[in-house]
C-alpha positions as CSV (number, residue, x, y, z in Angstrom):
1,X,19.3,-15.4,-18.3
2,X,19.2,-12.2,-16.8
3,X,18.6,-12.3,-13.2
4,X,21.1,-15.3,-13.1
5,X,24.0,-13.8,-13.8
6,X,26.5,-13.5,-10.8
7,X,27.1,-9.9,-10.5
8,X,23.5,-9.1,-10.6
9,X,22.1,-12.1,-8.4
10,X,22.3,-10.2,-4.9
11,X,20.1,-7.1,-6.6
12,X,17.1,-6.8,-5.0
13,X,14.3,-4.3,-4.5
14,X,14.5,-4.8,-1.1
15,X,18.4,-3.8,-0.9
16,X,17.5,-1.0,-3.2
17,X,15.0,0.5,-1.3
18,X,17.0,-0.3,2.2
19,X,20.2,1.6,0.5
20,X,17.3,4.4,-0.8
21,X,19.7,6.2,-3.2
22,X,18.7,9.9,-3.4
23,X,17.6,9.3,-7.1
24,X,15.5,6.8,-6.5
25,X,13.9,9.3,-3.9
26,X,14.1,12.2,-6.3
27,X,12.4,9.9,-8.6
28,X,9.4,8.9,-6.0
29,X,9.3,12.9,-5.4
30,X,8.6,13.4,-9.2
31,X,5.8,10.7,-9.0
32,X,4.4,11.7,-6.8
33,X,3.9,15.5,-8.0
34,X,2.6,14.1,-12.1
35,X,0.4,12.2,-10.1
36,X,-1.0,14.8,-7.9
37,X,-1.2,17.0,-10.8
38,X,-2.9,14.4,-12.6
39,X,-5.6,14.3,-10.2
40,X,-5.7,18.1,-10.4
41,X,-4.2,19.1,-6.3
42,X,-2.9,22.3,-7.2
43,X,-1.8,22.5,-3.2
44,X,-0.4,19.0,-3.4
45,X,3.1,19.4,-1.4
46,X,5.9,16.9,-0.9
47,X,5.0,17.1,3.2
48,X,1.4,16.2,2.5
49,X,0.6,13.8,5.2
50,X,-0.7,10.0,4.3
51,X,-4.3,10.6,5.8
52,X,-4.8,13.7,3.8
53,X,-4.1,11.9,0.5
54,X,-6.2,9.1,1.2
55,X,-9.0,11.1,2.4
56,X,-8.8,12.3,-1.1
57,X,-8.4,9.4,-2.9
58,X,-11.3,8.1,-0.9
59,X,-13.9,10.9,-2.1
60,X,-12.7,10.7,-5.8
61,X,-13.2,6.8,-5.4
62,X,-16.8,7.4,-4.3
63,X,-17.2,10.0,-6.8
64,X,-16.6,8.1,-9.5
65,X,-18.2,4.7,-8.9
66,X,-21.4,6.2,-7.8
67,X,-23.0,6.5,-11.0
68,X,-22.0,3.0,-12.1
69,X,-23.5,2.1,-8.4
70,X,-26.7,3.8,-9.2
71,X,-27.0,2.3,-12.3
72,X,-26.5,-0.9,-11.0
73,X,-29.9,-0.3,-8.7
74,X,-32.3,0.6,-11.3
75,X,-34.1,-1.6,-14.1
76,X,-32.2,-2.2,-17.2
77,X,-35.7,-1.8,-19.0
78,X,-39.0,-0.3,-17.6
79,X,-41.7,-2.2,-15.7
80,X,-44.6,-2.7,-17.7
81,X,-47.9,-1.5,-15.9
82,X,-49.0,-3.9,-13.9
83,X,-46.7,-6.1,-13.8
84,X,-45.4,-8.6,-11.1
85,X,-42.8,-6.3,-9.1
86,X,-41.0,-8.3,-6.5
87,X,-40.4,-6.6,-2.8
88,X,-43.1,-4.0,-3.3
């Protein structure tokens, strides 16, 4: 099996990312910038700080999951005239 051979037994991602090779940074770098781009942040920059990003990531979460929230509220079907409404 893979991961039992001996040469490759010590590899870990935690001694990878302790070691943090400068292309496994480059590589978080390019990530990062599809995945900006992806979300369209045309002033998306490398030294962006944390809370910005998540601020963002935030509104578009609320964005998008407030039509299936008000969805969620309303009647599948209409209430007949007169009928029994619960609450009101």
């Amino acid at each position: 099996m893979w991961c039992k051979s001996p040469e490759r037994a010590g590899r870990t991602l935690t001694k990878l990312y302790n070691v943090s090779p400068a292309w496994l940074v480059a590589a978080h770098r390019a990530l990062d910038l599809a995945v900006a781009q992806a979300y369209g942040w045309s002033d998306y920059t490398a030294d962006m700080p944390d809370e910005e990003i998540l601020k963002r990531l935030l509104a578009l979460n609320l964005q998008r999951t407030a039509p299936a929230a008000s969805a969620a509220q309303k009647p599948s079907r209409p209430t007949p005239p007169g009928a029994f409404t619960p609450g009101l």
